[in-house]
C-alpha positions as a printed Julia matrix, in Angstrom:
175×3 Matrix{Float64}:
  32.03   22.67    2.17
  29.42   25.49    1.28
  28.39   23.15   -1.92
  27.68   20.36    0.5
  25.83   22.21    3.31
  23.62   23.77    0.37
  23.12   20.14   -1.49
  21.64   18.83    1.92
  19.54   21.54    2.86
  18.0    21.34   -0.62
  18.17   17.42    0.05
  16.09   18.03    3.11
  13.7    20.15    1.71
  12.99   17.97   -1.26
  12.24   15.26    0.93
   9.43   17.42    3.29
   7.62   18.4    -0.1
   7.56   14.97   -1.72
   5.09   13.78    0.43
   2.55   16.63   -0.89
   4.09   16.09   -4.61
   3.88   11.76   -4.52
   0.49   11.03   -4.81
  -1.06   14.67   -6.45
  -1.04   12.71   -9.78
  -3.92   10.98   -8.56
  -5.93   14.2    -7.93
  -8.56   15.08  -10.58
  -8.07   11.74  -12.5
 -11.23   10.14  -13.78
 -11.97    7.41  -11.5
 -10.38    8.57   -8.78
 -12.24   10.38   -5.52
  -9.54   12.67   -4.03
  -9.89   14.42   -0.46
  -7.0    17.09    0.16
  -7.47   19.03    3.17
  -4.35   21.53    4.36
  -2.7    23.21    7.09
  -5.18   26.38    6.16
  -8.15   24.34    6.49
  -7.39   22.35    9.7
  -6.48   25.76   11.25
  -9.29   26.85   10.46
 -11.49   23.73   11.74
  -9.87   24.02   15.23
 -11.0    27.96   15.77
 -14.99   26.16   16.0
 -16.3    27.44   19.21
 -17.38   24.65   21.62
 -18.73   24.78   25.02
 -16.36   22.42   26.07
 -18.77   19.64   27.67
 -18.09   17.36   24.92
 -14.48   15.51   25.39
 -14.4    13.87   22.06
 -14.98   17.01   20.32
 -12.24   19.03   22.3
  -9.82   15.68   21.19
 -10.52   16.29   18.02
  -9.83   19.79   17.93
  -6.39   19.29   19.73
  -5.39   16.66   16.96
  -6.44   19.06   13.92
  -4.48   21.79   15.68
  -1.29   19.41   14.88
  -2.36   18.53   11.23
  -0.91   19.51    7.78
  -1.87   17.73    5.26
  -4.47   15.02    4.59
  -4.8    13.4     1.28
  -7.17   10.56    0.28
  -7.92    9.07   -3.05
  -9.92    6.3    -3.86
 -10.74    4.37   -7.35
 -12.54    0.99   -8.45
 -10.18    1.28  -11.7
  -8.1    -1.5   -11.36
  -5.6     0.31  -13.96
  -5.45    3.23  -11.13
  -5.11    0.86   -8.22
  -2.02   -0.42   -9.55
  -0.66    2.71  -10.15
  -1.46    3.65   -6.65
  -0.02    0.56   -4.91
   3.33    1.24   -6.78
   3.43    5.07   -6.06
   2.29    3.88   -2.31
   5.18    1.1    -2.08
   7.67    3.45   -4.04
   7.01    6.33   -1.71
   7.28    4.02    1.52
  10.82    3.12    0.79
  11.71    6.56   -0.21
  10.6     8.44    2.57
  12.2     6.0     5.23
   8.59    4.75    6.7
   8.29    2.19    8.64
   4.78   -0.68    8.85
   2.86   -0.63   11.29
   0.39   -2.74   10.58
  -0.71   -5.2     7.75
  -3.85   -6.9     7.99
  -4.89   -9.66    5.36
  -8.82   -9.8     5.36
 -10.72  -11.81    2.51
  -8.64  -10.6     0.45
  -8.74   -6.8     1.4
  -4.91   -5.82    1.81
  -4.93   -3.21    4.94
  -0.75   -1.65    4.93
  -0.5     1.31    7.58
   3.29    2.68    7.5
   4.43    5.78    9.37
   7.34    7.87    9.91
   8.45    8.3    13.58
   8.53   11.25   15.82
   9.99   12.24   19.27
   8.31    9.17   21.05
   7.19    5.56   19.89
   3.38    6.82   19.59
   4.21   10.58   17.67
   4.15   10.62   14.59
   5.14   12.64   11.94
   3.01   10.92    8.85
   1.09    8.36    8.56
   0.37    6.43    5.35
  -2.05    3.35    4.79
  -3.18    1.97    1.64
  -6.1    -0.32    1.41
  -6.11   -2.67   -1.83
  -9.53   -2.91   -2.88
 -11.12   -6.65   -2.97
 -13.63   -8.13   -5.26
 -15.52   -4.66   -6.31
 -14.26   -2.88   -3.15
 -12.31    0.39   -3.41
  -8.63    0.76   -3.29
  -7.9     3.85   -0.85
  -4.91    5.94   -0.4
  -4.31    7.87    2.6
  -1.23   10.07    3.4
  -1.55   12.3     7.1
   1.05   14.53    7.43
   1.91   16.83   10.81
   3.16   16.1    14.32
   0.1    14.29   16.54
   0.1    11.08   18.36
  -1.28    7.44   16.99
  -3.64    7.35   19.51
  -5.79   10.23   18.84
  -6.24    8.95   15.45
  -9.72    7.53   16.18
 -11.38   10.48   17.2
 -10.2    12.04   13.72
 -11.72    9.14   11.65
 -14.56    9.37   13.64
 -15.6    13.16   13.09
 -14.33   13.27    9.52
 -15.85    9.71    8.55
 -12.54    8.65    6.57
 -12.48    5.27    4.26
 -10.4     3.08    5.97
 -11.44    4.69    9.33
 -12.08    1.19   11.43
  -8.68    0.01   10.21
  -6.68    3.38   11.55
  -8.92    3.14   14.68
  -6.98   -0.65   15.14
  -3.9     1.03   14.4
  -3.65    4.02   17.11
  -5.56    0.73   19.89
  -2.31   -1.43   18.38
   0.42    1.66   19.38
  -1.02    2.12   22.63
């Protein structure tokens, strides 16, 4: 019995590190634009003094507070693209996410998948992966904390994210 409590605890905690571990292979490839920001850094971000007249701002503060880890690559190699869809489609079956969204748009692939929390709009991460069409770039997003779908707009907003407009339909579709 203490061999099988110890296997799923180490089970559990394997899982709740892949997700920083999946897509780090992309990071400091040639080709590749990578955007890591962690739990250190959004702490940071959210001790910014405001004066508290602008709501957007205080939104966006609240939603960094609940942040871990965000992770963005993004390549024009096609060799790297197709490594990232099948790390992206690998990792989505995995880690038990479910789609939220798929949008087909001359010929730009637009998957958003997420992983439940407490309520239909919290989530716990938040994946999307935009195929790159005809000379566009192929992005690869993975958002990682506790925050609701719906403040997701005022994040790609302030931090200017690729892929932004297509999250912003996302958290309006969860509503």
């Amino acid at each position: 019995m203490k061999n099988f409590i110890i296997t799923l605890v180490f089970a559990f905690v394997t899982q709740a590190f892949y997700a920083q571990g999946a897509f780090d292979k992309f990071d400091g490839q040639d080709d590749v634009t990578s955007v890591i920001v962690n739990k250190k850094m959004f702490d940071l971000m959210s001790k910014v003094k405001t004066d508290g007249s602008d709501k957007e701002t205080q939104q966006y503060i609240n939603l960094i507070k609940k942040l871990d880890y965000l992770k963005v690559f993004t390549t024009k190699n096609p060799k790297i693209e197709a490594d990232m869809k099948a790390s992206a489609d690998k990792y989505v079956k995995s880690a038990g996410l479910e789609e939220l969204m798929r949008v087909n748009d001359g010929g730009r692939n637009v998957r958003i998948s997420v992983k439940s929390g407490a309520t239909d709009s919290q989530v716990k991460e938040l994946l999307m992966f935009i195929d790159g069409a005809k000379g566009d770039e192929t992005v690869l997003l993975s958002l990682t904390g506790n925050f609701d779908i719906n403040e997701i707009s005022v994040l790609t907003d302030k931090m200017q994210l690729p892929g932004g407009s297509d999250l912003k339909k996302a958290s309006k579709g969860k509503k």
